[in-house]
N, C-alpha and C positions, 0 to 999 in steps of 0.2 A: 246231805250229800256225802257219798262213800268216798274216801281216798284210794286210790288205786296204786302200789307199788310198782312200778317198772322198771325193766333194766333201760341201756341205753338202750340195743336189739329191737326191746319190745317198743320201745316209744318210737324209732325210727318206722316199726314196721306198720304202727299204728297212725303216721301222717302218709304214709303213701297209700296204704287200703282208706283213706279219708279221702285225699286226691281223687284216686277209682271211683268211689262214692258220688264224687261230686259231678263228676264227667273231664276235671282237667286235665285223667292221666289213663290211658288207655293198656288196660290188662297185658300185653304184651311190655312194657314198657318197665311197670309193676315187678312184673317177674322178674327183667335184671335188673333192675334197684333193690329188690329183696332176697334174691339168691335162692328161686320155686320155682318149681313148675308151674304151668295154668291152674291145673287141678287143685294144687295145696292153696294158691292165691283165690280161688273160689270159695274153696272149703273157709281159710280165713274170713273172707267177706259174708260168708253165711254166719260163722260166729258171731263176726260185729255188729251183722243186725239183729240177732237172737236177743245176745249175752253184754251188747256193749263191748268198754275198751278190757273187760277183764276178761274177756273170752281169749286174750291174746297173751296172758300171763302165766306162765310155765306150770304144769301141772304138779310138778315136781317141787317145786317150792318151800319149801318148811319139812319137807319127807325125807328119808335118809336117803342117802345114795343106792343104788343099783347094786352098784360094786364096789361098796364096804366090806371090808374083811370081817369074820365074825367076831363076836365079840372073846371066843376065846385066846383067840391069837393075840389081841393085843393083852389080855390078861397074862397070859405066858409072856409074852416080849417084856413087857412094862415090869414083870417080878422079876428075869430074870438081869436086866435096868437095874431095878434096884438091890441086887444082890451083887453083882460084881461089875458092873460101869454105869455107878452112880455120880462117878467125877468126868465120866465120857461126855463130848458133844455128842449131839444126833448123828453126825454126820457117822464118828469110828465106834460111835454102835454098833449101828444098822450095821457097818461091814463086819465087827465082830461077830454080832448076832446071824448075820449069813454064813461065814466062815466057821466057827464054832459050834453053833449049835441047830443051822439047818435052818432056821426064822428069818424067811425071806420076806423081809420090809423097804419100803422105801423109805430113804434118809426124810422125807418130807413128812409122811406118814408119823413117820417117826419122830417128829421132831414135835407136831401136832401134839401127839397123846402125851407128850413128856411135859410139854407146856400145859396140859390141860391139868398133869398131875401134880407139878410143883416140880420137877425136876430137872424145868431148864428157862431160863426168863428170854421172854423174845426180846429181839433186836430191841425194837420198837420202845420198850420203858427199858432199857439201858440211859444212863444218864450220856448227853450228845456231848461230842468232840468237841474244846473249844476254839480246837487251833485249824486253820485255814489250811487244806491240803495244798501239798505243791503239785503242781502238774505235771505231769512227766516229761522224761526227752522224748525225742522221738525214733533214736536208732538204738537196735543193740549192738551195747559195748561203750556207747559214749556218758556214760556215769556208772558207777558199780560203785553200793554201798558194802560197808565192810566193817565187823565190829564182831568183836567175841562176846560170850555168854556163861557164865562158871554157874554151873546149878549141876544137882543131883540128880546127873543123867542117869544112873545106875542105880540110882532109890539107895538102899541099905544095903546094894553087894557088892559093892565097890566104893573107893572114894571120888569123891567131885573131882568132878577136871570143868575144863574150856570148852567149848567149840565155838571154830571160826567159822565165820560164815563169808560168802559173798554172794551177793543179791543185786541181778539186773534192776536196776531203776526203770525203764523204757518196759520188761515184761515179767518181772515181779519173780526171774527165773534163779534158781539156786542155782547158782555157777560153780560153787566149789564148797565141800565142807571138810572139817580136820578135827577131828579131837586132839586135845594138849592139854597137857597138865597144867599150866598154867599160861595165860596172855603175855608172852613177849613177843621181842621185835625179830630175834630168830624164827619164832613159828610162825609170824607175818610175810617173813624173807621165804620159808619153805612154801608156804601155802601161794604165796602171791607169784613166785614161778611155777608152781602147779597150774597153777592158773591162765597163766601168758603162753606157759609149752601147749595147753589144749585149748583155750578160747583164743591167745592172741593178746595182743596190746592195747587195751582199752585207752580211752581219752582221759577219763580224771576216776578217781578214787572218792568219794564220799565217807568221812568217818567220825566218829567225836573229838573231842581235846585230849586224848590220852596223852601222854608224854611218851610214846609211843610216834606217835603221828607230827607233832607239835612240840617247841621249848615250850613250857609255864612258866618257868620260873627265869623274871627279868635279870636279875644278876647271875646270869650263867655263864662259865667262867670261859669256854671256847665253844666252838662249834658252829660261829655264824649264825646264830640264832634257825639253824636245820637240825633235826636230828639223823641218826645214821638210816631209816627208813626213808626220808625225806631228802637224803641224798641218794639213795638207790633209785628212789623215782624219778628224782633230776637225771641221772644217767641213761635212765628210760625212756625221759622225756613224758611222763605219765605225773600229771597235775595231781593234788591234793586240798579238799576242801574238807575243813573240820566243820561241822555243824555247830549251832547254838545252844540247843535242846535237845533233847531226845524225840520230839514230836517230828524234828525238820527229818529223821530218818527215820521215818515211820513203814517203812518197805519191811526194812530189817530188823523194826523191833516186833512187826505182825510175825513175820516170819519164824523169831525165835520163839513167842508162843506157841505160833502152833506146834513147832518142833518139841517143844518142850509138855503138849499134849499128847503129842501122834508118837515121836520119837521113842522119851518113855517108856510110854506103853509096849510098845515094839521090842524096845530092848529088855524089857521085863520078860516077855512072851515067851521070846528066843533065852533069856536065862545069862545072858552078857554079864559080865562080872569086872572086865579091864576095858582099855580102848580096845574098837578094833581094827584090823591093819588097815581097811576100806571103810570109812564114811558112809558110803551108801550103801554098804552088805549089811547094817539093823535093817534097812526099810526095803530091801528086797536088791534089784540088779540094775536099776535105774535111778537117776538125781531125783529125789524126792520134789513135789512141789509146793504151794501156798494153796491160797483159795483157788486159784489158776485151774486148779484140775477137775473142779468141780463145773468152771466157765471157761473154757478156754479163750485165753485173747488171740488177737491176729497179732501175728509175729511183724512186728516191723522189720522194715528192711537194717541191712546191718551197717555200721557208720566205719568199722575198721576190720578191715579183712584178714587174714593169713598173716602171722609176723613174719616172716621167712630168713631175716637177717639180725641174729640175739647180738644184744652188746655183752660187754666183757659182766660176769659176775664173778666176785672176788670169794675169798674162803672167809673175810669176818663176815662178808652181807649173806654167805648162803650156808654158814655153819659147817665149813667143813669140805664144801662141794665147789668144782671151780668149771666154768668153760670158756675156752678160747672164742673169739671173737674174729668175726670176718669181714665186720668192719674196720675203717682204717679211718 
């Protein structure tokens, strides 16, 4: 006896023309269970009595697609792959390889032949995560992780600096970014009213044990075990949770890779050499995003509105910069 392969499709469609057969389900009935007209429902039912259940299995089967690209195109994409975005995802290929050189692929396609050729490993045998995701809030604004990153944004034409990030928790949204020479708590103080003057006053802060954010060290001689950040946010009213690990902010450390794949390259393109005055003038005229762009999520609704009334910021917490206060 032959094995028959089927998809789900065919095996569903192969118990309701069986039904027909028998007399328990009448051809009209047939047609909306299987999504035919009479005519195609007939024609099937003459198959099954011809051919059996393999009269019902896709002709196409084991045969190439229809509408495969030829094979020269992927040999142009795949060399030109490997001559100059050999360290690219599929994803800022395909868009190079559109933008650049006219090789209009999809990232999927794309992603296919790279895997086929050794040039990119799927998901799938990636060794798995061991640490248990958290699950998100549910409003934006109400947790925003926040953590800098010192790497070779500028490769060899310029020196390393910082960028700060801050990353919606609830929609995985780059809320703010900053290059700096280096991670302090002044460029914490400029970046984090950036932030309040155009999104507002978020609920809590998410970030590591820097000494930055947290004392470490118990015999510290004043300070009420706060540091000068962690009393700006007390004046704000704006909570601070340090994380355990780096996994428990894992928003923010996806985040900086890809920044650190996509960003890069960008700033290489364009020929960047120093910081530049705008953050998001490398990657074009809009806040860059994550994986988000490729799936977009539904935006939850928002947990903290408009701040409309600033409390006082002093010149040591804002470097220099001061405002009056209209609260009392």
């Amino acid at each position: 006896m032959a094995v028959v392969s089927m998809s789900k499709q065919e095996f569903s469609r192969l118990e309701v023309l069986l039904r027909v057969q028998s007399g328990r389900l009448r051809v009209s009935d047939a047609c909306v269970l299987i999504g035919l007209q009479r005519r195609q429902v007939f024609r099937l039912l003459r198959g099954l009595k011809q051919d059996g259940a393999t009269s019902l299995v896709s002709k196409h089967r084991g045969k190439p697609s229809n509408h495969r690209l030829p094979a020269e195109v992927r040999t142009l994409a795949l060399s030109i792959v490997r001559d100059r975005y050999a360290d690219f995802g599929p994803s800022l290929a395909a868009e190079k390889l559109a933008e650049h050189h006219g090789c209009l692929v999809s990232r999927e396609t794309l992603r296919g032949w790279m895997i086929a050729d050794g040039l990119w490993q799927d998901r799938r045998h990636r060794l798995p995560s061991p640490h248990q995701p958290r699950r998100r809030r549910d409003c934006l604004g109400e947790l925003v992780q926040i953590d800098g990153s010192e790497h070779a944004w500028f490769e060899d034409r310029g020196p390393p600096c910082t960028l700060l990030a801050f990353v919606d928790d609830a929609t995985s949204r780059l809320m703010e970014l900053r290059f700096v020479t280096s991670e302090s708590a002044f460029d914490y103080f400029r970046t984090t009213r950036a932030y309040v003057e155009e999104h507002g006053k978020p609920v809590a802060f998410y970030s590591d044990k820097h000494g930055i954010f947290r004392v470490n060290r118990k015999e510290a001689a004043g300070g009420e075990g706060v540091t000068q950040f962690g009393r700006a946010l007390l004046a704000l009213n704006i909570d601070i949770i340090c994380a355990n690990s780096p996994q428990a902010k894992g928003r923010i450390e996806r985040a900086f890779g890809t920044l650190q794949d996509r960003m890069v390259r960008s700033c290489g393109w364009r020929g960047y050499r120093r910081l530049p005055r705008r953050t998001y003038g490398c990657l074009g005229s809009s806040p860059p995003t994550t994986r988000a762009s490729a799936a977009p999520r539904p935006m939850p609704r928002t947990c903290i509105g408009r701040w409309r009334k600033p409390m006082i910021w002093t010149r040591s917490w804002l470097g220099g910069r001061s405002a009056r206060s209209r609260a009392t």
